[in-house]
MARPA-537798 format. One record per residue (C-alpha): residue number from 1; x, z, y. Coordinates in steps of 0.02 Angstrom, whole numbers. Layout:
N
{NUM; {X; Z; Y}}
...
This chain:
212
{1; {3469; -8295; -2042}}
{2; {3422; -8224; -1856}}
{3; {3365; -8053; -1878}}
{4; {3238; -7967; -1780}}
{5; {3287; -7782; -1727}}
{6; {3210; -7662; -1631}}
{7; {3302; -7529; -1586}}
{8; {3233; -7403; -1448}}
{9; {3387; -7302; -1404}}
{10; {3487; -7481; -1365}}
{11; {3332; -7587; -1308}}
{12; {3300; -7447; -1171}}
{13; {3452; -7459; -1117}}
{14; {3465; -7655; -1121}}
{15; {3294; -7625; -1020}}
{16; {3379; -7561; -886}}
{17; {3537; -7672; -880}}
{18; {3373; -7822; -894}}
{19; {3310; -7751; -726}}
{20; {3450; -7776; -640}}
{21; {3514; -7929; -692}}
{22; {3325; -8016; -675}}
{23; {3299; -7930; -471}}
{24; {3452; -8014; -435}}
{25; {3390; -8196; -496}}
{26; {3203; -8233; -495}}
{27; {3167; -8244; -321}}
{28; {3010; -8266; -188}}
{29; {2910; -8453; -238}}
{30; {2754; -8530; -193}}
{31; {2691; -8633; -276}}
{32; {2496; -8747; -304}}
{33; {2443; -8812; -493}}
{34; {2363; -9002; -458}}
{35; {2248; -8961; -603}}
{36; {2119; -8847; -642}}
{37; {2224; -8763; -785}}
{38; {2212; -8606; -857}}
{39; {2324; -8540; -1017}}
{40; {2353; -8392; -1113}}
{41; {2495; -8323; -1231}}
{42; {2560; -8372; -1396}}
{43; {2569; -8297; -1564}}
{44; {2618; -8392; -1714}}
{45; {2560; -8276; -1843}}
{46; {2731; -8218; -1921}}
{47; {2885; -8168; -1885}}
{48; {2979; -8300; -1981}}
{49; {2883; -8448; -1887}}
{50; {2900; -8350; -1723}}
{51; {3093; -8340; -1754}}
{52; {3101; -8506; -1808}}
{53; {3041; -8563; -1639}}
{54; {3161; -8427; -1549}}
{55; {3321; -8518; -1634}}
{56; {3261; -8699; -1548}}
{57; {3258; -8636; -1389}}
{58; {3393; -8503; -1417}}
{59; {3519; -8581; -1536}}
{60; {3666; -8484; -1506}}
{61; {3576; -8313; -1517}}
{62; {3608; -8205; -1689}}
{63; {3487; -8063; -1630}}
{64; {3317; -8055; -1551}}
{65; {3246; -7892; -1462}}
{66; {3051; -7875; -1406}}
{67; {2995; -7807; -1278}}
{68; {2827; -7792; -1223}}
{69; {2730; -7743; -1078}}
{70; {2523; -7702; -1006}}
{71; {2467; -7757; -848}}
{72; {2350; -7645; -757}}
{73; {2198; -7712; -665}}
{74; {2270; -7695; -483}}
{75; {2427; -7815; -567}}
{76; {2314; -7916; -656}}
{77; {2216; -7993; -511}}
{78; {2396; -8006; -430}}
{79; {2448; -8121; -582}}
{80; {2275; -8216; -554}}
{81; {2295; -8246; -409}}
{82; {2462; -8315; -417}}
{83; {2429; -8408; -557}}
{84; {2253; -8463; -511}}
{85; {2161; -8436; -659}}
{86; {2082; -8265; -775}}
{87; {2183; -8215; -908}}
{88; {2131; -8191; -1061}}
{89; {2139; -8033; -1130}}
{90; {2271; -8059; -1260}}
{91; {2382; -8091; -1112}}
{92; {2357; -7904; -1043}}
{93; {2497; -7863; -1163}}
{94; {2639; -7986; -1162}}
{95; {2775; -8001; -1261}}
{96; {2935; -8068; -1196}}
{97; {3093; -8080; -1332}}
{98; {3271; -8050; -1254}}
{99; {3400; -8153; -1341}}
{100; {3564; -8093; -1387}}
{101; {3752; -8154; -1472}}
{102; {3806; -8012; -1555}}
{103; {4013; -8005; -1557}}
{104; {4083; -7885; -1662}}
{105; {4023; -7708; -1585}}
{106; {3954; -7772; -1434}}
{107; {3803; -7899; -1373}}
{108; {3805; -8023; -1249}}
{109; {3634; -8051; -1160}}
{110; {3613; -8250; -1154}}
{111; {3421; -8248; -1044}}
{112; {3245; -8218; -1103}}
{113; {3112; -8326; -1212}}
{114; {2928; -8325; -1213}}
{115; {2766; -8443; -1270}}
{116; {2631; -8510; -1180}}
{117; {2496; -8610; -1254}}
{118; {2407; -8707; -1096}}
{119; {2219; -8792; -1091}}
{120; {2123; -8859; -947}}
{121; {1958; -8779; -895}}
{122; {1856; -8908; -1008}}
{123; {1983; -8894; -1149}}
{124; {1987; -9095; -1162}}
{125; {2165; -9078; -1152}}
{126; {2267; -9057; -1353}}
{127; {2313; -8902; -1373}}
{128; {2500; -8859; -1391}}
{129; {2622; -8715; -1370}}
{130; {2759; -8708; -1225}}
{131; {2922; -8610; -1271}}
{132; {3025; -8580; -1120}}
{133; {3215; -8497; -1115}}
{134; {3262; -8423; -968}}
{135; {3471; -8379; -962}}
{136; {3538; -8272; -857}}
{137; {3545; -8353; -701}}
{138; {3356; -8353; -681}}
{139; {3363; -8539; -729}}
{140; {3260; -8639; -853}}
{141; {3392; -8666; -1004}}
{142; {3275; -8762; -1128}}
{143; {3089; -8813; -1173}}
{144; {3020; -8848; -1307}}
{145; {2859; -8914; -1356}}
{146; {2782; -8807; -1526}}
{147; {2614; -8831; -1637}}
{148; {2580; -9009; -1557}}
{149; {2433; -9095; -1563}}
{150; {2458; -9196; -1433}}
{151; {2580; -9367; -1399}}
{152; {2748; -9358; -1484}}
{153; {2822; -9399; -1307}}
{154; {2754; -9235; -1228}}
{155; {2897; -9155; -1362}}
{156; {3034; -9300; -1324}}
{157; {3222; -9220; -1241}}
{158; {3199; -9358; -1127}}
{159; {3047; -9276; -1044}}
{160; {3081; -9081; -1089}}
{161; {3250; -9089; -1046}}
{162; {3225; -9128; -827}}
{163; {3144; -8959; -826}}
{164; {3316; -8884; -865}}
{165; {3383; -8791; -720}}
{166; {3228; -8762; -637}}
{167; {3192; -8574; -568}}
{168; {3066; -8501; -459}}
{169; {3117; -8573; -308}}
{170; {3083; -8757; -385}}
{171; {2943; -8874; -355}}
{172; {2831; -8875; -525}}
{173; {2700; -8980; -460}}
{174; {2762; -9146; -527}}
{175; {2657; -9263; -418}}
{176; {2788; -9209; -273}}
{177; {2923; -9143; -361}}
{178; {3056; -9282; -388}}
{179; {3170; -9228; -521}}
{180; {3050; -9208; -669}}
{181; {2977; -9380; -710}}
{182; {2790; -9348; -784}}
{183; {2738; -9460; -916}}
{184; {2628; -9590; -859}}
{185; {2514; -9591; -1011}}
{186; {2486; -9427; -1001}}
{187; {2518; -9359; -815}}
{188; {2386; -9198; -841}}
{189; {2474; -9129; -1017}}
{190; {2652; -9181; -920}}
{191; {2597; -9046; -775}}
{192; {2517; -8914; -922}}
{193; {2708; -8902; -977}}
{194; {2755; -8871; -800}}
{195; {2624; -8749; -751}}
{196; {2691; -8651; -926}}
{197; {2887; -8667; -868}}
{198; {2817; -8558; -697}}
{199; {2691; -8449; -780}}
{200; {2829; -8402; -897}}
{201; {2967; -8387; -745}}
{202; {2843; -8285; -641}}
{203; {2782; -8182; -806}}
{204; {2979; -8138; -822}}
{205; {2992; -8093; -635}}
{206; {2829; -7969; -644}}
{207; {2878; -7882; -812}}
{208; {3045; -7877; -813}}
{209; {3118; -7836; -640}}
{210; {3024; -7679; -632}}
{211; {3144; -7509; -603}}
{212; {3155; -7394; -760}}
């Protein structure tokens, strides 16, 4: 069993250590969403549902530390902007949960997890939930699909998996970009993942590479 600690003497300083490592690899992007999307943060209602999900995209991990953080207005209408859509206000307070290997005495730091649940403007889109694992390089390490309602292809490996590898710097429109393959059946929900693997890059980059 994966247990959730929270300890604020060690998670301070794995803040700090966090800071560092995430300045050095989420980097400058640009980036345009095809769709009118818009999307806010997930919460599955209990810990052991939310750790269930944690272990899919973080298999290896033994230990899970939150952190969370508040966005003030002057950052909020940055995020906006960026992300070209209001958030809602659960997502004022985001919660991001760093995943560790603990060996012996010490802990290894294998990247950062978090949940996004997208919708498009009319909501005539299935709602689902987006987990996305960061590692340590900045890059995408797995996706995962949670809570679907949707097709059961939006969930397959074959189309989660191309998004593996992908960092700021990446192309996550999928109408140009030519590694990830969109599902033909269902091109908007294909790009709804997308826009959640950037929202949750470019969450990362805002909350966690701030200086302690």
């Amino acid at each position: 069993m994966v247990a959730y600690k929270k300890n604020a003497s060690f998670e301070h300083r794995l803040s700090s250590v966090l800071s560092r490592l995430i300045v050095g690899f989420l980097f400058a992007f640009i980036s345009i969403f095809p769709f009118d999307a818009f999307a806010h943060l997930s919460t599955f209602g209990s810990w052991e549902t939310t750790e269930k999900h944690l272990n899919a995209l973080f298999p290896e991990a033994n230990t899970f530390l939150v952190k969370s953080d508040t966005y003030a207005d002057e950052k909020v209408k940055e995020i906006e902007k960026t992300l070209g859509f209001k958030l809602f206000p659960e997502d004022l307070a985001p919660t991001f949960y760093i995943a560790l290997k603990k060996e012996g005495k010490s802990k290894k730091f294998l990247g950062v997890a978090m949940f996004i649940d997208p919708r498009v403007e009319n909501q005539s889109t299935a709602r689902f939930d987006v987990g996305v694992a960061v590692n340590k390089a900045g890059k995408i390490s797995r996706i995962r699909v949670f809570e679907n309602r949707s097709s059961r292809a939006l969930g397959s490996p074959s189309f989660l998996d191309q998004f593996e590898g992908l960092n700021l710097k990446s192309d996550f429109n999928l109408s140009s970009n030519k590694k990830v393959n969109l599902l033909s059946d269902f091109p908007v929900e294909s790009q709804l993942v997308s826009n959640a693997a950037f929202e949750a890059l470019y969450l990362m980059k805002i909350s966690l590479s701030k200086k302690k």
